[in-house]
C-alpha positions in Angstrom: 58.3 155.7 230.9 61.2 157.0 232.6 64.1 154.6 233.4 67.6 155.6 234.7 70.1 153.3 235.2 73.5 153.0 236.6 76.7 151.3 235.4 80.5 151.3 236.1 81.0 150.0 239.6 82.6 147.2 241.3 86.2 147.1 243.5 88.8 149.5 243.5 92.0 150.3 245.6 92.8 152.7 247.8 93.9 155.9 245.3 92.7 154.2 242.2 89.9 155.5 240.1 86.7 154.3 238.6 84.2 155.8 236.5 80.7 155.7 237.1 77.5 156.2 234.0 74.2 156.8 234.7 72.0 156.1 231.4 68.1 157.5 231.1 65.6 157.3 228.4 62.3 158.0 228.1 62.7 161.8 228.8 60.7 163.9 226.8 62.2 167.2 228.6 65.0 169.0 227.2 66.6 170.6 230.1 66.6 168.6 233.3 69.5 168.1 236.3 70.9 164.7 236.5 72.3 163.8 240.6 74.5 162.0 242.5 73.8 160.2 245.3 75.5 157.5 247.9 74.4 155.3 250.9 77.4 153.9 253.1 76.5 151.1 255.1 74.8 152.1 258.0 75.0 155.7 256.9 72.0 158.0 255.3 72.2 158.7 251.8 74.0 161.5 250.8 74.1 163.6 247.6 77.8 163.4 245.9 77.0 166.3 243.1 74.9 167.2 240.0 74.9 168.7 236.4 72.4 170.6 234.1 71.2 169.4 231.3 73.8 171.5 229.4 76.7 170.6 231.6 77.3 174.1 232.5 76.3 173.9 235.8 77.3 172.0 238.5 77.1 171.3 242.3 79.7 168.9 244.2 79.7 168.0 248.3 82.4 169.2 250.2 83.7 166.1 250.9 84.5 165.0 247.2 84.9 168.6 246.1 88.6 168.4 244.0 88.7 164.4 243.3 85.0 164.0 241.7 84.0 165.1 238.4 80.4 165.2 236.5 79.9 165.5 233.0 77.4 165.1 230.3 77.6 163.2 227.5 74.5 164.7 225.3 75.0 162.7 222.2 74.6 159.3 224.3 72.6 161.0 226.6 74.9 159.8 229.5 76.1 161.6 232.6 79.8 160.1 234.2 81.1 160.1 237.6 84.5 160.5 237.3 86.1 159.2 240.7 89.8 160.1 241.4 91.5 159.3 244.1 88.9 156.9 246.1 89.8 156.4 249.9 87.9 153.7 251.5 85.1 155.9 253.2 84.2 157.0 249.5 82.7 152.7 249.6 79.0 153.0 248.8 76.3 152.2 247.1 76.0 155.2 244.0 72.3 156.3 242.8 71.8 158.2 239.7 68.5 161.0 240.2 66.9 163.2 237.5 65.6 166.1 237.9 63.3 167.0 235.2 62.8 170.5 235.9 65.5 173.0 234.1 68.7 174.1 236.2 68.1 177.6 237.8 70.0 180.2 239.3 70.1 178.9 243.0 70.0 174.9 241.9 73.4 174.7 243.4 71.7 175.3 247.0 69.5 172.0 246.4 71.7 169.5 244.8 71.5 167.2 248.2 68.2 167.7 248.0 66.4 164.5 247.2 62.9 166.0 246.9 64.0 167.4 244.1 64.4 164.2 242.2 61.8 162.1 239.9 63.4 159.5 239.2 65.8 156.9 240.5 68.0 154.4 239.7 68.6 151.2 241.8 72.6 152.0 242.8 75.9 150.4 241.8 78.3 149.5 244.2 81.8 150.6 244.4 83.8 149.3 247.3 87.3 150.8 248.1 89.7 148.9 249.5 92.6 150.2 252.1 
C-alpha cells in the first residue's frame, strides 16, 4: 500500500523560509513524478511544482517560479519544498502527489494536473504572517 505523507510546516514570517518533506513508501515503481500542490482558504487547489524520479526534471508555477525549489532525496526516498522568501498569499494548506508513471518529454505541460496523480497526502499547513 501506498502512503505519502507530508512534514515540515507550521508559522513563518513574512520573507522567512521553511522547508517542506513529503515521505512515500510502498512504491514498487522506480521512476515516478512526485507534486506539489496548495489550497488557500477559499481558493481552489493549485499545483506549486514537481520532480522526476531522478530529479532531473522539473516543473514550477509561475507564481513561485525563482523563490521555490524541489529536490529529491533518493537515498531517504524524500522529495523537499524548499520555500524562500514566503509572502503571506503563499499561506496554504501543501499536498504532496505521486505520480507513478515515469517523467516524459512534455510532463512539464501537466504538472498542475491533478489527474495525473495516484496518490495523496493529507496537507501540512504553513501560514505566513505579514
Amino acid at each position: 500500500e501506498v502512503h505519502v505523507v507530508e512534514s515540515g510546516g507550521g508559522p513563518v514570517q513574512s520573507g522567512g523560509s521553511l522547508r517542506l518533506s513529503c515521505s512515500a513508501s510502498g512504491f514498487i515503481f522506480d521512476d515516478y513524478v512526485i507534486g506539489w500542490f496548495r489550497q488557500a482558504p477559499g481558493k481552489e487547489r493549485e499545483g506549486v511544482g514537481c520532480i522526476s524520479s531522478s530529479g532531473e526534471s522539473t516543473w514550477y508555477a509561475d507564481s513561485i517560479k525563482g523563490r521555490f525549489i524541489i529536490s529529491n532525496d533518493k537515498v531517504k526516498n524524500t522529495v523537499h519544498l524548499q520555500m524562500n522568501g514566503l509572502k503571506p498569499e503563499d499561506t496554504a494548506v501543501y499536498y504532496c502527489a505521486a505520480d507513478t508513471s515515469p517523467w516524459y518529454d512534455g510532463r512539464e505541460d501537466h504538472g498542475a494536473d491533478e489527474a495525473y496523480y495516484d496518490y495523496w497526502g493529507r496537507g501540512t499547513q504553513v501560514t505566513v504572517s505579514s
